[in-house]
N, C-alpha and C positions, 0 to 999 in steps of 0.2 A: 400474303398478309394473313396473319392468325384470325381463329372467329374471335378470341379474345378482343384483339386488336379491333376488329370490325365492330364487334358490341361495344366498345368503351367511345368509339368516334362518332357511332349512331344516338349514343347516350347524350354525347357532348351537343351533339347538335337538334336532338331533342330540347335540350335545356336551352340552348342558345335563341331555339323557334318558340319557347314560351316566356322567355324574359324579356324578349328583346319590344315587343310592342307595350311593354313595363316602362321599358328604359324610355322610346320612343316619347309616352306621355310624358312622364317625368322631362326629361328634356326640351321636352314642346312648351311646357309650365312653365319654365322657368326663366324667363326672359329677364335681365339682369337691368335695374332700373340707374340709370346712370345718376352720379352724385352729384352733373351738374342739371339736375334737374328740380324744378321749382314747381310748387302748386301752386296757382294761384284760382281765389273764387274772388268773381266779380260779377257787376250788375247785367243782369241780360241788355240792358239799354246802353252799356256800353260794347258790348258785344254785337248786338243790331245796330249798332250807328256804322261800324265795318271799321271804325277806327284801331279797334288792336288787330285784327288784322293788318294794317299798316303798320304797326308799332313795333308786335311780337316778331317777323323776320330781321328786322334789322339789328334789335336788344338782340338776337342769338346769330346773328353772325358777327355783330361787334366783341360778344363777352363768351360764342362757347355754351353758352346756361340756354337750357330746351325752361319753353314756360308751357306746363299743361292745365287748360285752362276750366275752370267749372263757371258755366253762367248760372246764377239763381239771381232772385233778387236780394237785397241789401241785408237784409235780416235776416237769410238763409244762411247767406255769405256768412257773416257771423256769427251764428250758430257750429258752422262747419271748423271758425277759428277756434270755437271754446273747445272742441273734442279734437284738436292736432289732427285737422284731416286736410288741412290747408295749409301753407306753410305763409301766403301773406295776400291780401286782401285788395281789390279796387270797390267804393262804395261812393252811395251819392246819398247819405242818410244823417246830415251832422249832427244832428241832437244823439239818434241813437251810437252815433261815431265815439261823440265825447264820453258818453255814460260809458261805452266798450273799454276806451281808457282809463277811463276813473277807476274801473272794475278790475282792472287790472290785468287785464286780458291781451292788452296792446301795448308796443313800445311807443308809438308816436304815430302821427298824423299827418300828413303833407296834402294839400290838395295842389293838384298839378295842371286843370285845367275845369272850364266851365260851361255851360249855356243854357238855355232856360227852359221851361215848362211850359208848353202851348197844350192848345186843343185841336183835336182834329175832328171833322167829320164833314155830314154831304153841302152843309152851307155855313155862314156866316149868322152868329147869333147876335142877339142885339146887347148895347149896353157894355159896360166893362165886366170884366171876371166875375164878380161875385152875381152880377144882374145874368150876365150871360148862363151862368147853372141855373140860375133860378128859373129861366125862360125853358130850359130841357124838363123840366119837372112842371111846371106850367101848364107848360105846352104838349105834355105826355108824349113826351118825345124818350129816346133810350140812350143808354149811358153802358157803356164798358169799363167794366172796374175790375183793373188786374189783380184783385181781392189773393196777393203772395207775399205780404209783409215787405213787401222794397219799398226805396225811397221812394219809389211815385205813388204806391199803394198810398205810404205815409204823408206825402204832398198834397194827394186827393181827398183826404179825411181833415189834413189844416182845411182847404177850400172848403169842405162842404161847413165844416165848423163857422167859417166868415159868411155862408149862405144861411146858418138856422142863427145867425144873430138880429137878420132883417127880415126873415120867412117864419110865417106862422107855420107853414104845414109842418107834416110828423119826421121826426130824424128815430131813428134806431142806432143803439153801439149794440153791436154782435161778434160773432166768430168772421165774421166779417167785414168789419170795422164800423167805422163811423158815419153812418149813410143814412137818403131817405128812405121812407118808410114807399117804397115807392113801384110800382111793378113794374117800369122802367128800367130799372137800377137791376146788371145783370154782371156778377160776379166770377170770372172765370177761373182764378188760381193758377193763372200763366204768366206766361214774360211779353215785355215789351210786345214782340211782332205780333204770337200769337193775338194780344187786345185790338194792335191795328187791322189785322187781318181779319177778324172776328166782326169789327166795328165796322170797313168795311164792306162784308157781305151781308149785314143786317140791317145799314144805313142809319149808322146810332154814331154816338159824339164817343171819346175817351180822350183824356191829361196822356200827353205822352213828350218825353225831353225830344226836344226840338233835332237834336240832332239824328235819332232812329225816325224819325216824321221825316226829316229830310232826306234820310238814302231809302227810305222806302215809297218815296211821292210818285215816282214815275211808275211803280205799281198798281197803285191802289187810286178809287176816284174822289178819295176823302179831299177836305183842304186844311192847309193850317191855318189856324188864328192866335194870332202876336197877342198880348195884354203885356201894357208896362206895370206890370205889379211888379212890387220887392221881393213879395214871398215867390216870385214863380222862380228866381235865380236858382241854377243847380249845380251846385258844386262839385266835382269828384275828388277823390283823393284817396293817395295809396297809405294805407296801417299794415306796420311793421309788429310782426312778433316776436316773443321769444322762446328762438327753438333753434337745433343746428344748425337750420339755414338761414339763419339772420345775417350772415357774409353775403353771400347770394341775393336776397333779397334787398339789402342795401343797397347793394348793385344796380338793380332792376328799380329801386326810388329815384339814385342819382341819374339813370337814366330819363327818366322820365320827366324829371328836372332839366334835365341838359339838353333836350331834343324839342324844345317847343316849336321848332319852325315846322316838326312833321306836322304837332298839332294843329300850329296855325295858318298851314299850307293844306289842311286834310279838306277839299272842297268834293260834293257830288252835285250836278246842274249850276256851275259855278255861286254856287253858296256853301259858306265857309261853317259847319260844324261845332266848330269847337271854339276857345279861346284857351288861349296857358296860361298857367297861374291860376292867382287865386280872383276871385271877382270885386 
């Protein structure tokens, strides 16, 4: 073999040993995101209750379509819709649901399934809802407020609202909503578990949907407590947008529409989670 030869194969393979961990990254980058893939942002409380995990294998081995999922709470969610970084939405927030649509920001509205709003902590307080908060502030006792703009954040600020209509003591509206003036009152900026979990190891009360109370009871020493109020009903429901995957995401409403038995089959300690439909 000529030295020509020899220098021009030494060359090649010089170049071949400095581009190649180029190529490598580039390669390794670029992982090719499949088009039947959906974004969905939904409530951390439905995500802690373990129900789409039950939901999401079945919706993608019946249609095909991967759902990757962001928990925030309800207001994040929606924030996430206004900038196209989610392609379609599960929320438990109706007032602010309806306004998102009027806004124009949403195709429609379906709620697909429900259940209510308890309290949980180390006992049983006295009176109905509005006397039962009153008695934690009272009583200087402590309170967990997932202070992250979701539906319960929103839930827990109606309540305290029905508490300063019959309580003298001080209420405050801040960057952290509608609360007492109270040093009790201890604001995290988490999701559902974190509040429970939080709540507790400090042995304090927190509003949490019944359903993430329920698959997390056999963890924690808290209890729940039931009120028949109207306003503690919780609605979910899936908002459609408009964007290329509004095929896709169709899909993924009628589903959730057509499958109530998983809902209303979804039990943890033989108590039933959910209901379908609307309430």
């Amino acid at each position: 073999m000529s030295c020509l030869l020899i220098k021009m194969n030494r060359a090649i393979l010089l170049i071949f040993v400095f581009i190649l961990p180029c190529l490598q990254g580039c390669l390794g980058t670029s992982e090719k995101v499949s088009d039947q893939t959906i974004r969905l942002a939904t409530t951390t409380s439905m995500r802690d209750s373990g129900l789409l995990a039950e939901l999401l294998p079945v919706f993608t081995e019946e249609t095909g379509i991967d759902v990757d999922v962001i928990a925030v709470g309800s207001g994040a969610a929606m924030n996430l819709a206004k900038t196209n970084d989610v392609d379609v939405l599960i929320s438990h927030s109706p007032v602010n649901e309806i306004q998102f649509i009027e806004d124009g920001y949403g195709v429609n509205r379906t709620t697909f399934a429900w259940n209510r709003f308890v309290l949980i902590g180390p006992d049983k307080l006295p009176g109905n809802l509005t006397e039962a908060m009153s008695s934690l502030v009272n009583g200087n006792k402590c309170f967990i407020s997932r202070g992250d703009s979701s539906g319960t954040h929103i839930k827990e600020q109606d309540v305290w609202r029905s508490v300063a209509k019959v309580e003298d003591f001080s209420f405050i509206d801040n960057g952290l909503g509608y609360h007492p003036d109270w040093e009790g009152y201890q604001s995290i900026g988490q999701g559902m578990g974190a509040a429970i979990t939080i709540a507790d190891e400090l042995e304090c009360w927190t509003l949490s949907d019944k359903g993430t109370a329920l698959f997390r009871l056999d963890n924690i020493e808290l209890n729940i407590q039931e009120f028949e109020s109207p306003e503690l009903v919780n609605p979910y429901s899936v908002l459609l947008l408009e964007n290329d995957k509004l095929v896709e995401t169709t899909i993924f409403q009628e589903f959730l529409l057509n499958n109530q038995d998983i809902i209303d089959n979804y039990m943890v300690g033989n108590q039933t989670l959910f209901e379908s439909g609307a309430p």
